[in-house]
C-alpha positions in Angstrom: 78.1 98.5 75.7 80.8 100.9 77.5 84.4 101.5 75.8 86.7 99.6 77.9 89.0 101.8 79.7 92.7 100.2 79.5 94.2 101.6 82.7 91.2 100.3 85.0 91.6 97.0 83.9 95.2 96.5 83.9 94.9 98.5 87.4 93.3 95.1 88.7 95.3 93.0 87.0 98.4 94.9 88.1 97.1 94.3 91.7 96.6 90.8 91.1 100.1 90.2 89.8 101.6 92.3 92.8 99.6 90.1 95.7 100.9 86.9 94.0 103.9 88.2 93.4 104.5 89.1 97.6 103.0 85.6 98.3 105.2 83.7 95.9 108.2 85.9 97.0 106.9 84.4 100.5 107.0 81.0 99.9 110.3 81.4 98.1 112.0 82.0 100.9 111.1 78.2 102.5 111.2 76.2 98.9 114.0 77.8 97.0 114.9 77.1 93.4 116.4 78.8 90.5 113.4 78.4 88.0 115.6 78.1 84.7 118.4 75.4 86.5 117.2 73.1 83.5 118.8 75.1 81.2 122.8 73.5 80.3 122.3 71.2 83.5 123.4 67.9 83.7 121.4 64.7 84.8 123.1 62.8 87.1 121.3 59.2 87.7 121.2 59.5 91.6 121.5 63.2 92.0 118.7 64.2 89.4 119.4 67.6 87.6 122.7 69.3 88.7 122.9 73.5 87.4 125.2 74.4 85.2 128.3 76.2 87.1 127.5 79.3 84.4 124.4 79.7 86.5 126.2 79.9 90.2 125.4 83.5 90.4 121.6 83.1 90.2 122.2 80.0 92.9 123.5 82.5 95.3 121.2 85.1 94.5 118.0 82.6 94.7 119.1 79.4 96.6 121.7 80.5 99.1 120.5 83.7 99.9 117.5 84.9 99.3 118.0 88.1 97.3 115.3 88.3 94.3 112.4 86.8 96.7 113.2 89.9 99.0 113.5 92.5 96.3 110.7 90.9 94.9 108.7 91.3 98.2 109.4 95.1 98.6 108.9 96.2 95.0 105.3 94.2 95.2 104.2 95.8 98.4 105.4 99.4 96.5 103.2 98.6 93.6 100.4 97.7 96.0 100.8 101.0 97.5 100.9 102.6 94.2 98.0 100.8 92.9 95.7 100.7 95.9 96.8 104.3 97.0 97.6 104.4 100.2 97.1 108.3 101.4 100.5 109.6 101.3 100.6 109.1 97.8 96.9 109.7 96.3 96.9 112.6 94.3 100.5 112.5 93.8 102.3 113.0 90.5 103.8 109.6 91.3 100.1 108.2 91.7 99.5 109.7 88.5 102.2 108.6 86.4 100.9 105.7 84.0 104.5 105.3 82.7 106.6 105.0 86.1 103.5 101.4 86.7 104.7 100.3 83.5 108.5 100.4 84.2 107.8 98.9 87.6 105.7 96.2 86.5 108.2 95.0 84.0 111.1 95.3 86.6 108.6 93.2 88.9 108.3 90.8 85.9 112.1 90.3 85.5 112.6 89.5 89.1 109.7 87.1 89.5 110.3 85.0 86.4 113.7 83.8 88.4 112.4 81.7 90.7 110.1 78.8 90.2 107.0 80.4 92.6 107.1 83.8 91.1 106.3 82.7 87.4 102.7 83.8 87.3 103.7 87.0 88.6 105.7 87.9 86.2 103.0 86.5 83.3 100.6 88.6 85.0 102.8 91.5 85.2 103.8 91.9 81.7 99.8 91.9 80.9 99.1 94.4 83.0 102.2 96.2 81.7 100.8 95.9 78.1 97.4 97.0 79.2 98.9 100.2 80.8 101.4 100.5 77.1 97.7 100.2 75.5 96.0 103.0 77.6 98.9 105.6 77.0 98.8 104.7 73.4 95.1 106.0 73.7 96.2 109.2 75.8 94.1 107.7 78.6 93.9 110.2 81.7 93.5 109.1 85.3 90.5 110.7 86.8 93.0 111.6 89.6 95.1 113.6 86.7 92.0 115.1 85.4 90.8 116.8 88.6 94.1 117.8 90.1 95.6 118.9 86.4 97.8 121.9 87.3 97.9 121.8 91.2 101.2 121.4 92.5 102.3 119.8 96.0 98.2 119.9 97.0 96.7 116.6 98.3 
């Protein structure tokens, strides 16, 4: 058997997390909902569960307009690009950079988990976030770092 290598693996699963992330982020913009709502609400017998007012800022944000879904969308399709290098950036110090993926896929976590589509997303982003914490506790390299390791600004 091989040794596993960490930032391979959670380089698929990041890519995984981003595509459902986009597609949730999609279909959050036609069925809306604050995913924690149930948290301090109040059941009303014809109404069903009412938010809390504390909440009314994530209601705007989520509900009325469509803030996190969009943000959401955009930071996805960034991760894509960084995941599944699209040319500009292959070879990049930004390509390279196993710590920048992690920060983004845990920003990318935070912002999924707030609405109801996105919460696979962000369970799948924090596990590819902890596979990339476990490849730079083994001092993985990219193979991308290794053969352009001291050339600046060349592609």
């Amino acid at each position: 058997m091989g040794k596993l290598i960490w930032h391979e693996l959670s380089r698929y699963i990041s890519l995984t997390a981003s595509v459902y992330a986009v597609w949730a982020s999609f279909w959050g913009f036609f069925f809306r909902k604050f995913f924690w709502d149930f948290i301090g609400g109040t059941l009303r017998s014809p109404g069903g569960l009412q938010p809390s007012p504390k909440v009314a800022v994530f209601i705007t944000i989520i509900v009325k307009f469509p803030i996190v879904q969009i943000a959401t969308m955009v930071l996805g399709f960034l991760i894509i690009a960084l995941e599944y290098p699209i040319p500009i950036l292959k070879g990049t110090a930004i390509h390279r950079s196993i710590a920048l993926r992690v920060v983004l896929l845990i920003i990318q976590a935070a912002g999924t988990v707030l609405f109801y589509q996105g919460t696979n997303a962000a369970l799948w982003s924090l596990i590819a976030a902890m596979c990339y914490i476990r490849a730079l506790t083994l001092k993985e390299k990219m193979e991308e770092a290794k053969r352009n390791k001291g050339q600046v600004g060349q592609v």
